[in-house]
N, C-alpha and C positions, 0 to 999 in steps of 0.2 A: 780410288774411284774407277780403277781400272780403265785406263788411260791408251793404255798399250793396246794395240791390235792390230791387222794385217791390214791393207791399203786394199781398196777396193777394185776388182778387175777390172785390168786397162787403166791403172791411175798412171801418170805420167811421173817423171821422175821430178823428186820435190824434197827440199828442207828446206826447212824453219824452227823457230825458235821464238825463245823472249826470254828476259834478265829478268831477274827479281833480287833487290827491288831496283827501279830500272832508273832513280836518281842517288847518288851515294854521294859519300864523302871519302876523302883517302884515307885507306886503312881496313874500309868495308869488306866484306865478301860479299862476292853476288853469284847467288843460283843461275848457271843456265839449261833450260829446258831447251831439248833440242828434239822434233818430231821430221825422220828420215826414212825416204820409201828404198836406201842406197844402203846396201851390208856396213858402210865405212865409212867415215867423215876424218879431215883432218880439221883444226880450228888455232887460230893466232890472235889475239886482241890486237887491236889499232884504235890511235884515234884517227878521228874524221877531222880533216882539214877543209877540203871541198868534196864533196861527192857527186856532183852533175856531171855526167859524161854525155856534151852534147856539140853537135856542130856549133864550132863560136865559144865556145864555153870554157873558161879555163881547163888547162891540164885537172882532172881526177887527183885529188894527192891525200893520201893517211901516210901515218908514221906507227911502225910495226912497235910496240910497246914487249922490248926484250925481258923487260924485271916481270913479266907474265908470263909464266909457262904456256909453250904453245903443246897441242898432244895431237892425238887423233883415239879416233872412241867406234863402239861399233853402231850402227845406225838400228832404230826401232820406230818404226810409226802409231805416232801418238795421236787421240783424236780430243777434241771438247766433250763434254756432256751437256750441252744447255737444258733448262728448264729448271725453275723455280716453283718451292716450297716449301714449307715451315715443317720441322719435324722436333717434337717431343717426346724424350725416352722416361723411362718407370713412372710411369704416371698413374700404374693403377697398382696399390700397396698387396703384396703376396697373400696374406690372408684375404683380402676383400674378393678376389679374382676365383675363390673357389666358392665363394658363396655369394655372388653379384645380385644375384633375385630380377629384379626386372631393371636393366640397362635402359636407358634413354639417350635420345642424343637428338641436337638443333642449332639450328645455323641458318643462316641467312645466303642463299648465292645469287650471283646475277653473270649469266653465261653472255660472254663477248662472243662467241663463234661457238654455237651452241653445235652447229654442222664440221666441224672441225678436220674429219675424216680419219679419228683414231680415238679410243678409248679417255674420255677427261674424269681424272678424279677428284669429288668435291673434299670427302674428308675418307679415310680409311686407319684400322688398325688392324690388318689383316693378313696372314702367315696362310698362304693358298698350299705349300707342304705340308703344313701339318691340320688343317683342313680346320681353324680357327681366326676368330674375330670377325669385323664387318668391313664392308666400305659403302659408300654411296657415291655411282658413276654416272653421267652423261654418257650414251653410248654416240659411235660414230655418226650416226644417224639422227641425232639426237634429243634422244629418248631417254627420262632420269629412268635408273635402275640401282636396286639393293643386290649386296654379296653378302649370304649368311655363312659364316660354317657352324658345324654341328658335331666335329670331331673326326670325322666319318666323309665328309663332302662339302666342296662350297656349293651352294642353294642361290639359284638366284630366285630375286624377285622384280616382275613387271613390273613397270606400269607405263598405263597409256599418255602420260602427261609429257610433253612436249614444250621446254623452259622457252620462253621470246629472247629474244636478242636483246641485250643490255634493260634487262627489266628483274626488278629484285622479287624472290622470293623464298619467303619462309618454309623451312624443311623440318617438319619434328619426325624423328622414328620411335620406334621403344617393340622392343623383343622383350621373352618372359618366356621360358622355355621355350615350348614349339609358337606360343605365341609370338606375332609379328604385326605390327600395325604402324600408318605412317599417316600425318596429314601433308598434304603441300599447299600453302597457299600463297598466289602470286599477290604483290602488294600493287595497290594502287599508284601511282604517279600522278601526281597532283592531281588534275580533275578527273584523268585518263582512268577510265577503269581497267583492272588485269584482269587475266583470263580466269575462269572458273578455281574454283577450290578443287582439291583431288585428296581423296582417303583411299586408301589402300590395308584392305588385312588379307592376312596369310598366316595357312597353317604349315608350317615346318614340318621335314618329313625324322627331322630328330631332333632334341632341345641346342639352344646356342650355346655355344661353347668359346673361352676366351682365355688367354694366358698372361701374365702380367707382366712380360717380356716382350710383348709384342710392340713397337713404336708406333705414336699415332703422328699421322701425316696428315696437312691441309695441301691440297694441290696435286699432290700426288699421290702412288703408293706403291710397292714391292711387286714385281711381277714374278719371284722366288720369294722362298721364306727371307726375311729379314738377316737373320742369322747365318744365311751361306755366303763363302767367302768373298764372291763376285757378282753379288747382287745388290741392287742400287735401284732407285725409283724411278719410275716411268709412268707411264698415262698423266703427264701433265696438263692441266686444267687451264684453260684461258678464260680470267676473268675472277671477280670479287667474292672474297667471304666477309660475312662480319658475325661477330657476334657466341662462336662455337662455345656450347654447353654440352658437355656431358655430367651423367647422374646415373648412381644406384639406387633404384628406390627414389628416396627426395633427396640424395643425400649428392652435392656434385664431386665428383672426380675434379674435373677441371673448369674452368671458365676464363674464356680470352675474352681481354680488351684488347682488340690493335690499335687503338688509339694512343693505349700508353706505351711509355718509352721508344717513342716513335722514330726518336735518332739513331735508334740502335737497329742490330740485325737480330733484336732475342722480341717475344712475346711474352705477357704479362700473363700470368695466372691468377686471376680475384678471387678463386674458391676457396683462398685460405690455408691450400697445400700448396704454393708455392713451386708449381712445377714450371719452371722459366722453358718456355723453347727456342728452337734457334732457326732462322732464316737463310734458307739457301740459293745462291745467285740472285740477292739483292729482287725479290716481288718489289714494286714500286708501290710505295706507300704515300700517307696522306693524301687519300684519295677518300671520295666521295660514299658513303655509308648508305644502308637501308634508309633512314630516318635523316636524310640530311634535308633541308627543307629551304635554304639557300638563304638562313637568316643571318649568320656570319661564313665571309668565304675563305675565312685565316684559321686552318686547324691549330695553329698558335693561342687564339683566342677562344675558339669556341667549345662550348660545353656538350656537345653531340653533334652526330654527323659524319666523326670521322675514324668511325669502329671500325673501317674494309681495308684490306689489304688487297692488290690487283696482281695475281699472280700469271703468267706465261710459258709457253710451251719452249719459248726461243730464248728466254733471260741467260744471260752467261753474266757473272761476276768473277769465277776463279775458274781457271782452265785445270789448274789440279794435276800438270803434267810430272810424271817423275823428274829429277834432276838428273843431268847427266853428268855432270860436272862442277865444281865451282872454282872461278876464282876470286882471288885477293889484291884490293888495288892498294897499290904502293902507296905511303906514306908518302913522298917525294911526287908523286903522279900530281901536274899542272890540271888546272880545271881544265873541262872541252868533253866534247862528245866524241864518243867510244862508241865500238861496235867488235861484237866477236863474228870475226868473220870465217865461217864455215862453206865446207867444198867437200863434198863426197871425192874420195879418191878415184872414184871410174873417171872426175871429170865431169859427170852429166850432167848436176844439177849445185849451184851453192845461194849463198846468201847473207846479209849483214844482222846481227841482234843487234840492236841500240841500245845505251843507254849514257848516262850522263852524269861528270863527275863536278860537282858542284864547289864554288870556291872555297879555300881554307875561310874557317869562322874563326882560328885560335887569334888570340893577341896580337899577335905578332903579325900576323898575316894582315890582318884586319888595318895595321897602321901604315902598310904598304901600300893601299890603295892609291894613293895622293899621285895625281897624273898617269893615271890608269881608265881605261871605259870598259866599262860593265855589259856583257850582252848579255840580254833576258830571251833563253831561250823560251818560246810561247807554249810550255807541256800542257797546259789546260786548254789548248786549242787542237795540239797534237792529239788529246782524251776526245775532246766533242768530236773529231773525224774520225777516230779511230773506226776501223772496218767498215766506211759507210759503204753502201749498195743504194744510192742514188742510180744506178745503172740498171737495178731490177722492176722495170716498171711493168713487167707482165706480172710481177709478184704483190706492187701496190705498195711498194718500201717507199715510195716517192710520189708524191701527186705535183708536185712542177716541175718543169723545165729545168737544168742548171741557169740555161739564159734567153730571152726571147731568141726562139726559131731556130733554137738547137738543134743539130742534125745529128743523129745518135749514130749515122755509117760515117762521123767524122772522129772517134774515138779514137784516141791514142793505145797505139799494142805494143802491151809489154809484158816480161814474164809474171813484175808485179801484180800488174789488172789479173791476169790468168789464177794465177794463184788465190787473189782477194776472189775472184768470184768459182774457184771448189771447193775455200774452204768455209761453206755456209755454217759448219761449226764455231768458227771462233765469235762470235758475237756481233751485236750491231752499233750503230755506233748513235745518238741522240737526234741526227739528222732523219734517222728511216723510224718506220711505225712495224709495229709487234705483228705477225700472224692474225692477229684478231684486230688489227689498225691502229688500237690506241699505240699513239704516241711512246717513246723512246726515252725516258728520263734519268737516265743512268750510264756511264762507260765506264770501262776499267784498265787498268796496267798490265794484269795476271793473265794475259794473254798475248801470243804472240797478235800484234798491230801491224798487217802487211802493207798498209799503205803509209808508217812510220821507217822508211828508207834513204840513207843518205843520197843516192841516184832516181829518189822517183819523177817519176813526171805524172802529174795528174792526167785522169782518162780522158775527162772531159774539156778542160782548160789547156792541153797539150802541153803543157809547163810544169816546173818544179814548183814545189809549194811545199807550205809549212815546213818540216823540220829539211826537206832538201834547198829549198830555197834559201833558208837559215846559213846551213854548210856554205852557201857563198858569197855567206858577208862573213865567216870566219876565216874562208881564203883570203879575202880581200883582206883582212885585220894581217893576218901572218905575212899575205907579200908587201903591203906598206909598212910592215915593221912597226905596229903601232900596237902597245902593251894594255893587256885588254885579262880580263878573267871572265870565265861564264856562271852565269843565276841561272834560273829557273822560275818560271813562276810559282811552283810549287815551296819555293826557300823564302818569296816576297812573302806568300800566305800564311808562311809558318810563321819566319823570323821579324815583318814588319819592314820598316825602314830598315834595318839594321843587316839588312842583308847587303843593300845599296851601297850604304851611308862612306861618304868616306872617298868615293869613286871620284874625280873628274867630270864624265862624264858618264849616261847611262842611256844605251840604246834598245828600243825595241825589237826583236821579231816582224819578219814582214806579217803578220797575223794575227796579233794578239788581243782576239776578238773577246775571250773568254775570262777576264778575272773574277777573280772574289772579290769581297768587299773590303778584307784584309791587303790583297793584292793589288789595287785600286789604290786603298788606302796609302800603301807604303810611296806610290809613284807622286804622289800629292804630298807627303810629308818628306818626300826628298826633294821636292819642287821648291817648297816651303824652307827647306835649308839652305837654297842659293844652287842646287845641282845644277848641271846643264843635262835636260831632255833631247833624247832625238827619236821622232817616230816616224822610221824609215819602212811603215807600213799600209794596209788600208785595212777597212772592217773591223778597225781596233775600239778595244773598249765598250763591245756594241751588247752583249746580252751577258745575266748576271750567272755566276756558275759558283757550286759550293764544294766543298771540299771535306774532308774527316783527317788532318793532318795526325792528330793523335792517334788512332784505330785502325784507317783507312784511306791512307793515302792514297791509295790506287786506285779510288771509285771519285768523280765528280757527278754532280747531277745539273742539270740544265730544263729550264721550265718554261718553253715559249706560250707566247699571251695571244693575244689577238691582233697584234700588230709588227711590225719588222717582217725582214725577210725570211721565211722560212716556211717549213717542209708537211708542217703541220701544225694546229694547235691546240694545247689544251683545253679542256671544257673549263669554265669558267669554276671558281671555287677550287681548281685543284692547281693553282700556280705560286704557290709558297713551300718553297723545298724544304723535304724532310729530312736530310741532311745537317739543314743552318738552321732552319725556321725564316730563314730569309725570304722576301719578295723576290719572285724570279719574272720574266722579261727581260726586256729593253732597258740598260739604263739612262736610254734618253727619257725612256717614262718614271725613271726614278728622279728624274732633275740631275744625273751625272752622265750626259752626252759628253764621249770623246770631245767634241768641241770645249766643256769647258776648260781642260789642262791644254790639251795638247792642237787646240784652233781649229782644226778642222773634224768634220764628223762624217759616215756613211751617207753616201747619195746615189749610189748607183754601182750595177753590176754586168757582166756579158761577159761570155766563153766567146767574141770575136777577138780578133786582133786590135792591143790597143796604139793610142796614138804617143807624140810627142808633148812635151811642153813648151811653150814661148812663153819667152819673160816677158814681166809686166815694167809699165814707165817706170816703177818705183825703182827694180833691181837693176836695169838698164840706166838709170841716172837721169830721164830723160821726165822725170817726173822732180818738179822744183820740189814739192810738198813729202820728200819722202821726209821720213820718220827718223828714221836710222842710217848708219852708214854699211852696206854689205855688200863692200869692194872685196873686201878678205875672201866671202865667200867664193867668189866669182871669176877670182884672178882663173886666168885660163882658160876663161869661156868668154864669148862673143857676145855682145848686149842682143844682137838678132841670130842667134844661134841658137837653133830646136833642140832642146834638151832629150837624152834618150829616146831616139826613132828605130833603134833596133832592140829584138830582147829574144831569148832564149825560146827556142821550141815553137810554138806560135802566137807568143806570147804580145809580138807587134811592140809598139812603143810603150816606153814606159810608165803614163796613165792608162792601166787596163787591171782586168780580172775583177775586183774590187775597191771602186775610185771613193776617197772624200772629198768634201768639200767644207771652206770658210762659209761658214754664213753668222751675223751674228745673234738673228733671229734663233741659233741653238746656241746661246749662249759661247760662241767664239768670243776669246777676249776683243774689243776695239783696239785696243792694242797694237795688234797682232797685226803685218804688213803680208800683202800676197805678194810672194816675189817670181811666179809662174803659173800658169794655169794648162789645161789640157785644152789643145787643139780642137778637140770637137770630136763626138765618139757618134757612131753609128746605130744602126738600129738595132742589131745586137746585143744596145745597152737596154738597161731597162731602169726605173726609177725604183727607189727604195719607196715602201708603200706607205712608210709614218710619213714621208713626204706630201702627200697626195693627201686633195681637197674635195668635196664634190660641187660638181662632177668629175670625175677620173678621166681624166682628159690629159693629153699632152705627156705620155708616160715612156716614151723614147727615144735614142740620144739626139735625134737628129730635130726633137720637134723641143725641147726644152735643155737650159742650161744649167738647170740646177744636179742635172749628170754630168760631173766634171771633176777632177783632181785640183788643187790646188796647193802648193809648195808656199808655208809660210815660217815665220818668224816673231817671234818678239823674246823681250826680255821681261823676266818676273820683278814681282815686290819685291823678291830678294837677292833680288841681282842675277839669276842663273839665266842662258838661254833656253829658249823652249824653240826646234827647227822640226817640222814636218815635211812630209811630200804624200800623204794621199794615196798611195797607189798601192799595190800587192804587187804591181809588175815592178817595182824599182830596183828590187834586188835581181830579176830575170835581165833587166838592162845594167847592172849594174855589171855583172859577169862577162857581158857581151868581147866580144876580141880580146878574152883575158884581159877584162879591168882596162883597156886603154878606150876609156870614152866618157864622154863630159858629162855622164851622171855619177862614173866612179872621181872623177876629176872632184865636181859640185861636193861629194860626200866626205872626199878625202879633206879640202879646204875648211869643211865643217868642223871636224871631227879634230884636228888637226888648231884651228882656228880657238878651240871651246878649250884643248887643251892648254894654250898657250894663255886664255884667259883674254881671248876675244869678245867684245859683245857687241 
């Protein structure tokens, strides 16, 4: 896909990379792709113990992994190719293409950024070298226009018609030698009338000509002959097709339904030739059709409606970069997260690849667990941030705040952020919206994720999060000496319980906003065993995400509704992922709110500094009616002693970034005892919006309480405990003076406690 190429004048010195595929198992090989503006790289595998390097913060520690050949390679800059397209090859049979007679061809489009400011192509099967086949473009301007060739020259053809912004309409052409004739007519929208019909003929100044080699592309098309070495599609189109026919005479070449085989990345052919095509960088599908009329809003159910594909000029699903190397992880190699870590030999520039070595599945392995804790690294949350550009807002990648009264000259600088915002190539992540706005419903692996860093610190939250925040609760496991293996959520999804099964206990990710319903499912059938849970997170559990573990590990999709915290939302009728066929949102609007396993649920959010916890009468002993006894947890803490008031970066106390709360109005167990709560957060915070009544009133920290953390407890039907804490900052204070303070103390007791067969 030609990958390779020079780095653009004045680029600053830079590498990166990414693993493929970037969760294994010991034994694996893994590709790494490595993109360098530096003649020369050396590289050594490590795992990652902690990787925060911050005032306060434990020592930085990996372990150089010697059974890995370390090397050095010479350095090439690699770039992305975004944009998506459906492209089908031999589609028109050798005999037929020399005697076509009168070609036809029609389709349905509906232009999202009809103004785009560069070439968008509806459909094309066009070889501008050898001065054969068609296409039909939207010009920059955007104005539809026809490309004839005729052997001899591409031809263009006018016309005066000018597509509306997200308004469908009908495209017929049909050529016959010099003959050329086309209707266009906009479709109505419910009562809305469209604008005028538009016919167009034209005489050709030679007959059309066409070769049966030529590939037909939707979205895009060849800005070279097809056939030259380093030519690849361009003029990509924002916005929908449905419905594409082509015909000889009466006779069709092809006809797509996008409606079928909708989980896949291929197209259906109905004309009876059987010509399947394939889908590049994931267009987002099950989406809204010509004819969709809003009478079923589940493309699972419905019998029309959901013919269109939405394809974009910015889609990346595979980066495509050459491999520079691979290695091979040892048979013996313990689970934990790895990173090949690369450095140009001048010195000037280096950096971490991740990825992540999942625990032995063999027999043997699997009967080992017994007094072991399980950490579920959060990958399908690591997927939904990958590459986001919440920080672009002159570009429209974000229409809120990260947090009431954000100050964007309060951004955290680092060579990370620097990096995430030159490389506009590697893709977006499900939080930001497309060039044409719609919404983001797709992320992938097959690219380097520069905000997937064991030392990052988020730009906006000044703190470590997701997978760096992770690295220091597996410091904290390796300096308490306490035997532990690592999952993935992508191993829950695949394997079920059986990933878990067997553990002690099994801890959360500070973040594990995103599972599947298999992934979900497995945390509830290990709950249901008797396991001990602990969710040492916030935001957990909060919107439905799917996955293609057989095909497509490396793509989730994420479908926000009309309600929760987020960036944007989809139009109504297009939030059942095409993917699973599953409902997407909130799975508090599916009746499985984090609250009901794990007691507490999202309430509130703020990039300020957060606060402490004081314990409640029950955990202070000061309350006759407590429930339970949870002296164990607490040995070592003061009944009026604030629980984490310090935390990493600016992270503030340990209730911050993303707080839950007990309520059992969202189905919190009764059960379930609060054994802390958050001091009180500032205006900074803001309330989660499923929360909110009308009137919207009272919506931050300082003017209502249902913005708050709360630390609870109970034990299940089956005997396991279930211990929370609410917050995203717990693991930022958890680190604080290297692990010596009373939220690492509180966790150790827990953790420690569950083992021994406390409850």
């Amino acid at each position: 896909m030609a990958t390779i190429c020079s780095p653009p004048a004045g680029y600053p010195p830079e590498i990166t990379g990414y693993a493929e595929p970037w969760i294994v198992s010991p034994g694996d090989q893994v590709s790494i792709k490595i993109s360098s503006t530096e003649p020369e790289y050396q590289y050594q595998t490590v795992r990652i113990i902690q990787g925060v390097d911050l005032e306060h913060s434990p020592p930085k520690q990996e372990e150089i992994i010697a059974t890995i050949p370390a090397g050095k390679a010479q350095g090439r800059f690699q770039l992305a190719r975004p944009g998506s397209y459906a492209i089908v090859d031999r589609w028109i049979p050798g005999s037929c293409s020399k005697q076509l007679g009168r070609l036809g061809v029609s389709f349905y489009m509906q232009p999202w950024l009809p103004e785009s400011g560069h070439t968008q192509t509806l459909v094309s099967a066009l070889d501008v070298n050898r001065h054969v086949g068609f296409t039909a473009v939207i010009l920059p301007t955007g104005t539809l226009e026809f490309w004839l060739g005729t052997g001899s020259e591409i031809e263009v053809v006018p016309t005066a018609f000018r597509p509306a912004k997200k308004r469908w309409v009908q495209v017929e052409m049909a050529v016959d030698g010099t003959d050329f004739t086309a209707a266009i007519t906009p479709q109505a929208r419910f009562a809305e009338a469209g604008l005028p019909p538009v016919t167009v003929k034209h005489q050709l100044r030679g007959s059309f000509a066409m070769l049966p080699d030529i590939p037909l592309l939707f979205g895009a098309s060849y800005a070279q002959s097809p056939n030259a070495a380093d030519s690849r599609p361009t003029n990509f189109f924002n916005g929908r097709l449905d419905s594409p026919c082509i015909k000889t005479n009466t006779t069709p070449l092809v006809k797509f339904d996008f409606s079928r085989d909708m989980t896949t990345d291929f197209i259906v052919d109905v004309s009876g030739h059987g010509h399947k095509g394939k889908l590049v960088n994931a267009p987002t599908r099950a989406v809204k059709g010509y004819d969709w009329d809003g009478t079923e809003p589940d493309w699972t159910r419905a019998k029309y409606g959901y013919g269109a594909i939405h394809f974009h000029d910015d889609d990346l699903d595979d980066a495509e970069w050459d491999t520079d190397f691979t290695i091979t992880i040892p048979e013996d190699v313990r689970s934990g997260a790895y990173a090949v870590k690369v450095e140009s030999t001048n010195k000037k520039t280096s950096d971490y690849i991740p990825f992540f070595v999942r625990a032995g599945q063999a027999a043997g392995q699997t009967q080992q667990r017994e007094g072991k804790v399980a950490f579920v690294l959060s990958t399908l949350t690591y997927l939904a941030y990958a590459n986001e550009h919440l920080f672009e807002r002159e570009k429209r990648r974000s229409a809120i705040d990260v947090g009431p009264g954000f100050d964007t000259s309060s951004i955290w600088p680092s060579e990370d952020f620097e990096r995430l915002k030159r490389r506009s190539d590697l893709g977006l992540s499900p939080y930001d919206v497309h060039n044409d706005d719609s919404g983001v419903v797709y992320s992938s692996a097959k690219r380097p994720i520069l905000n997937l860093r064991p030392g990052y610190v988020m730009w906006a939250m000044a703190r470590p999060r997701e997978f760096s925040a992770d690295s220091l609760f597996i410091g904290f496991l390796e300096r308490e000496r306490i035997p532990y293996e690592i999952v993935t959520d992508h191993d829950l999804h695949a394997q079920g319980v059986a990933a878990i099964a067997g553990f002690s206990t099994v801890v959360t990710g500070h973040h594990p906003e995103y599972p599947t319903l298999e992934s979900y499912d497995a945390y509830m059938a290990y709950a249901a065993q008797g396991g001990n849970l602990m969710y040492l997170g916030g935001n957990g559990f909060y919107w439905v995400s799917s996955t293609d573990t057989a095909t497509r590990p490396h793509r989730i999709e994420v479908r926000r509704g009309d309600q929760g915290v987020r960036t944007y939302g989809l139009p109504g009728g297009e939030r059942v992922h095409s993917l699973s066929g599953q409902a997407g949102g909130m799975w508090r609007s599916r009746g499985r709110a984090c609250n009901v396993l794990f007691a507490v649920g999202f309430s509130g959010e703020g990039a300020g500094p957060g606060v402490p916890f004081a314990r409640t009468d029950v955990s202070a002993f000061k309350d006759a009616s407590a429930r339970a006894s949870v002296a164990w947890m607490f040995e070592g803490i003061g009944p009026d002693e604030l629980i984490g008031q310090h935390g990493l970066g600016r992270a503030g106390g340990a209730s911050g970034d993303e707080v839950d709360r007990y309520d059992v109005a969202n189905e919190s167990p009764e059960a379930a005892i609060v054994l802390a709560s958050s001091t009180g957060h500032s205006d900074e915070f803001g309330i989660a919006p499923e929360d909110t009544t009308f009137p919207i009133v009272n919506t931050l920290g300082t003017q209502t309480d249902l913005i708050r953390s709360d630390i609870t407890y109970y034990v299940t039907s089956a005997g396991g405990g279930v211990f929370s804490v609410g917050s995203m900052n717990w693991f930022c204070s958890l680190g604080w003076d290297d692990y010596q303070n009373n939220v690492a103390t509180l966790t150790r007791n827990v953790i420690l406690g569950f083992l021994k067969g406390l409850r």
